[in-house]
C-alpha positions in Angstrom: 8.9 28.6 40.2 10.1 25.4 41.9 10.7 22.3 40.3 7.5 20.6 40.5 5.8 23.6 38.5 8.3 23.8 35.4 7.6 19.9 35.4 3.8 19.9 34.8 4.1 22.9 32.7 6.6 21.5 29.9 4.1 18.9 27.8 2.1 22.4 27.4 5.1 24.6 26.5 5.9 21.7 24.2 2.2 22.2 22.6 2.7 25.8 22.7 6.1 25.7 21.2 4.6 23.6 18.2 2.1 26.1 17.9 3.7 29.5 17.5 6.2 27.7 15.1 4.2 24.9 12.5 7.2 24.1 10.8 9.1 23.1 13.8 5.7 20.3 14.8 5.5 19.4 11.4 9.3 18.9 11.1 9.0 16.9 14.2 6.1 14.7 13.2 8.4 13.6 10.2 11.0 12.6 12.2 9.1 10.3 14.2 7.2 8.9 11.8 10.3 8.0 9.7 12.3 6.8 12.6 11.1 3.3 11.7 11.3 2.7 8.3 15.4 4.1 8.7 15.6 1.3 11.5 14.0 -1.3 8.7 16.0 -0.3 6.2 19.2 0.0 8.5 19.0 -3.9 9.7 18.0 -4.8 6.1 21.1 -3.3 4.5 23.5 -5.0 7.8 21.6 -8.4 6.7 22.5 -7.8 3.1 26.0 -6.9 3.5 27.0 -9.8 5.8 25.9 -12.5 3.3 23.5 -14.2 5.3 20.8 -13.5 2.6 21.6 -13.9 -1.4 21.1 -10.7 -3.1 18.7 -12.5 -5.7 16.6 -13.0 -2.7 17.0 -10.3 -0.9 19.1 -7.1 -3.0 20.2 -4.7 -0.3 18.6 -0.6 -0.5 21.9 0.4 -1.7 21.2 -2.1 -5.2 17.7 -1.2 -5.4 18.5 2.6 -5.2 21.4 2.1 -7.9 18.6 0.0 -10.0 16.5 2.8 -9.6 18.8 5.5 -10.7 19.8 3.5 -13.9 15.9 3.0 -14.8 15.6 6.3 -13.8 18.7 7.6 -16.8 17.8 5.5 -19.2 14.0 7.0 -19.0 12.3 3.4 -18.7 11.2 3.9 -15.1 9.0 7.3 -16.1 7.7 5.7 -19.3 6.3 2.7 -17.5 5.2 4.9 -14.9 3.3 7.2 -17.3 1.3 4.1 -18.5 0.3 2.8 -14.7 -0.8 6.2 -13.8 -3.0 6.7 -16.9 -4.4 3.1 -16.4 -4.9 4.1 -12.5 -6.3 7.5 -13.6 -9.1 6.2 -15.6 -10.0 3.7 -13.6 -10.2 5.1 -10.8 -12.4 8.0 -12.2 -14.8 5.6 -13.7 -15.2 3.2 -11.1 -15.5 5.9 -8.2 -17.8 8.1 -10.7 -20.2 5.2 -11.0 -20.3 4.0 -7.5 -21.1 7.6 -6.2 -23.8 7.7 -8.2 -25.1 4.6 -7.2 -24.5 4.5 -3.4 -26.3 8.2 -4.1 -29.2 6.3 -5.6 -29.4 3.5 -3.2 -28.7 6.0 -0.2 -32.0 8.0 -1.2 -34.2 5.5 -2.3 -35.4 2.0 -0.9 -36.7 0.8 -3.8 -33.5 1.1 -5.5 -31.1 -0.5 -2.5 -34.1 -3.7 -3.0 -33.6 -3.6 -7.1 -30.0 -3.2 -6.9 -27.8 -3.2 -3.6 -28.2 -7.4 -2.9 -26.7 -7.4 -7.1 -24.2 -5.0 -5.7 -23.3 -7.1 -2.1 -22.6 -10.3 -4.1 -20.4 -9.1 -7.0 -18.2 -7.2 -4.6 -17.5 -10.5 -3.2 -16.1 -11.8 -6.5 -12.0 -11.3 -6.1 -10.3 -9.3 -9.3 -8.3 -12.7 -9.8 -10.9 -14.9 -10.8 -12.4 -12.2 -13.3 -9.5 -11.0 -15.1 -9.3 -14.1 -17.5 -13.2 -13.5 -18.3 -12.4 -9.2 -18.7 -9.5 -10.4 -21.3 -11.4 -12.6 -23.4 -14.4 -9.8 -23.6 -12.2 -6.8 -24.0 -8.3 -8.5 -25.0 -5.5 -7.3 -23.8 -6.0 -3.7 -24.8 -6.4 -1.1 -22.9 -10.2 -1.3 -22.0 -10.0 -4.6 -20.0 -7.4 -3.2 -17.5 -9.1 0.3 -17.3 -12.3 -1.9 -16.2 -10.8 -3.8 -13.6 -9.1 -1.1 -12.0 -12.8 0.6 -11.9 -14.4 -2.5 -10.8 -12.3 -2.6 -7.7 -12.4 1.8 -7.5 -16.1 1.2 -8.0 -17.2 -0.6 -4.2 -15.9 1.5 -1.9 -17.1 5.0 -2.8 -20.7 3.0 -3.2 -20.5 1.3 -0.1 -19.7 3.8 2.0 -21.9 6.8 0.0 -24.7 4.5 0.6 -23.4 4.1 4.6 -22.9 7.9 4.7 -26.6 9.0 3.6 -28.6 6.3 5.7 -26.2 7.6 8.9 -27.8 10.8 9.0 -29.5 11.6 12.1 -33.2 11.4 11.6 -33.6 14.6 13.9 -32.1 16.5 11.7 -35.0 16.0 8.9 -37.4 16.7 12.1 -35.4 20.2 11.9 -35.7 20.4 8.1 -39.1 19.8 8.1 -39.6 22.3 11.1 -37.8 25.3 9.0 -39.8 23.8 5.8 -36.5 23.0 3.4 -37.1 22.4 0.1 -35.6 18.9 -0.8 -32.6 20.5 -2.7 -31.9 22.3 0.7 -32.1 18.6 2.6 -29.4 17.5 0.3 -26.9 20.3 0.0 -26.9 21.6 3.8 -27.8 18.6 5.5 -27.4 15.0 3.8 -24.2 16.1 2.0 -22.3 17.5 4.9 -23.6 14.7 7.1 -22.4 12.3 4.2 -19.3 13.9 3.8 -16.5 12.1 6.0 -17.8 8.8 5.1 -17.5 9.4 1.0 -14.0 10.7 1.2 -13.3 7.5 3.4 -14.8 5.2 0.3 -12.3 7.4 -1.9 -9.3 7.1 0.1 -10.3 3.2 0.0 -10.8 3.4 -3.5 -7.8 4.5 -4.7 -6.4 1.9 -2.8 -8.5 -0.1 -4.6 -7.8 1.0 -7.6 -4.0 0.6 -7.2 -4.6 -3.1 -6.6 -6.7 -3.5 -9.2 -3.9 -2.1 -12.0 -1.1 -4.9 -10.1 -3.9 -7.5 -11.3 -4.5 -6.2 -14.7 -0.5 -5.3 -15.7 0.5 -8.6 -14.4 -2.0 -10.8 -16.4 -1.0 -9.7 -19.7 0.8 -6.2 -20.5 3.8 -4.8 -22.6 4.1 -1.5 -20.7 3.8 -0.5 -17.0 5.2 -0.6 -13.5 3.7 -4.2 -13.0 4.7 -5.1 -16.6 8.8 -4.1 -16.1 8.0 -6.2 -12.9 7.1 -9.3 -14.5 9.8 -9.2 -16.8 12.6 -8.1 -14.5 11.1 -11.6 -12.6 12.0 -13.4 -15.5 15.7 -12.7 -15.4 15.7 -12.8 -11.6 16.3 -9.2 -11.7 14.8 -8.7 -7.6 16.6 -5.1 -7.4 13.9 -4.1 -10.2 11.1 -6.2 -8.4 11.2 -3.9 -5.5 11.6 -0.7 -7.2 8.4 -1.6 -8.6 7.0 -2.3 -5.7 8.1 0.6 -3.5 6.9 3.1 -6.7 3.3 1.4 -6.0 4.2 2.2 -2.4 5.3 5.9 -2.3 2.6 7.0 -5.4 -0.5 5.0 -3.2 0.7 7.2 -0.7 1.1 10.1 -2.2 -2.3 10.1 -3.0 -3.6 9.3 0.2 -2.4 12.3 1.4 -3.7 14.7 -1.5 -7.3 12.9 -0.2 -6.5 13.5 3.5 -5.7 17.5 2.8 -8.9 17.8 1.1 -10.7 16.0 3.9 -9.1 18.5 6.5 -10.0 21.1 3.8 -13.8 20.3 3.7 -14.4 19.0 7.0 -12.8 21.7 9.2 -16.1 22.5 11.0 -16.2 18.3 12.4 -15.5 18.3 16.0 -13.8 14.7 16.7 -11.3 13.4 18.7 -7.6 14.4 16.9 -5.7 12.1 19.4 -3.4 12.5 22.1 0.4 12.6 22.8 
């Protein structure tokens, strides 16, 4: 085998390497993909130890992670955490609940999208900023107005994109459906659902984002316990170290549950064909 052979063969022994052993290409695909954020955090921590940047502006990883550990001992960290979760939780449940209803209404029928979805359009556009003051003097400061606004931000996504979903079905596939006489229970389990599918858990994953967003808004206008809460008042006493720690925690838990959404969209969407990418 001369050289010029073992050179076009090695990208495909690479794929066929990865193949036989999944750990290995999964083990590899972390390391790349955290190759940059060790390069950010490596210049960050060089910046912070020379001086050039006061650690009130700018605390070093090395402080955060010690801030961290101490919230972490003295239990503060999980109780606050415990609260934002919960908030997040219900929120999110409600909010995305309600819009997949709706977007299924709207989806189905044109009558509803002409009663409701122009209602819809132009509250979507109001920012969670400029109704918070009104949800706290409906609700107060209690738990209910923050649980609503987290579900008022959950809530657009899933109904915009249920709503996209349904009407994206290809009309000859009801051509088909009429052809083999489906009942419309059949229509919507084998056809509308599945064709619906990718786009709904797309308005999920966006509405958890959503959602997350929505409880920064709500612990920050007026709270006593949460991640956005121990935020505001480690602000106060110019405590950045416990600024960030609160804002990576947002970070890594939005991510995590990103990725619990993407395994169940690989779960229930195994049989789509698309493009995966390339090297």
């Amino acid at each position: 085998m001369n050289k010029t052979t073992i050179t076009a063969r090695q990208p495909l022994l690479r794929k066929e390497w990865g193949r036989k052993i999944p750990a290995f290409g999964q083990f590899r695909k972390w390391m790349i993909q955290a190759v940059l954020p060790i390069f950010i955090l490596f210049i960050w921590q060089l910046v912070g130890m020379t001086g050039a940047v006061s650690k009130t502006v700018l605390p070093t990883p090395v402080d955060i992670v010690q801030a961290a550990y101490q919230l972490t001992v003295s239990g503060e960290l999980f109780t606050h955490l415990k609260v934002s979760v919960f908030r997040a939780a219900a929120g999110f449940l409600l909010g995305a609940g309600i819009g997949l209803l709706a977007g299924i209404a709207v989806g189905f029928s044109t009558k509803t999208e002409d009663v409701l979805d122009p209602t819809v359009q132009m509250l979507r556009t109001i920012p969670h900023l400029a109704v918070a003051p009104l949800f706290i003097l409906w609700f107060g400061f209690g738990e209910t107005s923050k649980v609503l606004l987290i579900a008022k931000g959950a809530f657009f996504p899933v109904y915009v994109n249920t709503f996209i979903g349904i009407r994206g079905v290809d009309a000859k596939l009801f051509d088909v459906a009429r052809i083999l006489h489906f009942s419309r229970w059949k229509k919507i389990t084998l056809l509308i659902v599945p064709s619906a599918l990718p786009a709904i858990l797309s308005g999920i994953r966006l509405s958890l984002g959503a959602a997350w967003l929505g409880l920064v808004v709500a612990e920050l206008m007026g709270s006593t316990e949460g991640i956005g809460y121990m935020m505001m008042d480690a602000r106060q006493f110019s405590n950045t170290d416990i600024v960030f720690v609160g804002i990576i925690l947002f970070a890594v838990v939005g991510k995590l549950t990103d990725s619990l959404v993407r395994v169940l969209e690989k779960r229930l969407l195994r049989w789509q064909d698309t493009y995966k990418g390339t090297m």
